[in-house]
C-alpha positions in Angstrom: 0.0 0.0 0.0 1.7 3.7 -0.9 2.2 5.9 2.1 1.8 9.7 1.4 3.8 11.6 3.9 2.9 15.7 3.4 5.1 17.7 5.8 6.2 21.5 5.3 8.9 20.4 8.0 11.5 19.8 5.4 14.4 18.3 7.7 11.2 15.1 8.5 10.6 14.9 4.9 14.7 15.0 4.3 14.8 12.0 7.2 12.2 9.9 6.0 13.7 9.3 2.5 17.3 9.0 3.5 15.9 6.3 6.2 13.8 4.3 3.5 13.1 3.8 -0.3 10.7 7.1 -0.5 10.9 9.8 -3.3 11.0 13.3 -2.2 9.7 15.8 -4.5 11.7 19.4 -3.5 13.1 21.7 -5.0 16.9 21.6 -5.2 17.6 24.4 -2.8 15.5 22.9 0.1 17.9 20.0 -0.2 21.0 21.2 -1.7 23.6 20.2 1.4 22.1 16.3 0.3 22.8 17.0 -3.1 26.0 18.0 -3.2 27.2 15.8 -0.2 25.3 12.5 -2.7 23.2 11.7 -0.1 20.1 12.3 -2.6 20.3 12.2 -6.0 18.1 14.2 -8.4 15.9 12.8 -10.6 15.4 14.9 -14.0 11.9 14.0 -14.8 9.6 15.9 -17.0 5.7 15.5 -18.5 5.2 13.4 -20.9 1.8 12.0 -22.4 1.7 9.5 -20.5 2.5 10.7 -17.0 0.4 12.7 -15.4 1.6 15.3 -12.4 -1.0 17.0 -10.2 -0.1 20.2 -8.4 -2.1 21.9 -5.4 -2.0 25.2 -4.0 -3.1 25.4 -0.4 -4.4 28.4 1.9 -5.7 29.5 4.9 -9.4 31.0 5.0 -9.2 34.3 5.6 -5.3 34.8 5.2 -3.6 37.0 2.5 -1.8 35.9 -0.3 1.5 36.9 -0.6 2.8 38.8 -3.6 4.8 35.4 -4.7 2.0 33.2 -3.9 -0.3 35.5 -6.4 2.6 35.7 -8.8 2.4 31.5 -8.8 -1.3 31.2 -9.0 -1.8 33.7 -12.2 1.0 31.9 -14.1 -0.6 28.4 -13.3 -4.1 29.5 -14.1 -2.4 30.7 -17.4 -0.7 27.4 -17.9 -4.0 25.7 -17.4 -6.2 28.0 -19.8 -3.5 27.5 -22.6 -3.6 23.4 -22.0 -7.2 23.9 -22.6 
């Protein structure tokens, strides 16, 4: 059965995949210190037809956006429209 772990603690998330056979999806900065030290490796993937990737975008009732988090949400809804 597949275990999703969703943390924003990235040091847990960092723990639990060099303890076990898990994939971490970050972004390189959050784990650079892995990288370069080859304790994680990076996997280049990239859409193709047949793989499908789902992205989210969480917040808080009745908290503000911040200027980045706006930035990211236009460009995806733009993304999105194009893709039809």
């Amino acid at each position: 059965m597949p275990i999703h772990l969703i943390s924003d603690f990235v040091p847990l998330l960092i723990s639990v995949t060099l303890e076990s056979d898990a994939v971490l999806l970050a972004v390189n900065t959050a784990v650079r210190s892995e990288l370069d030290s080859s304790a994680l490796v990076a996997l280049n993937l990239s859409p193709t037809p047949d793989r499908a990737f789902h992205i989210g975008i969480v917040t808080l009732s009745g908290w503000t956006l911040s200027p980045a988090a706006e930035w990211l949400i236009e460009r995806l809804q733009n993304v999105a429209s194009r893709a039809g």
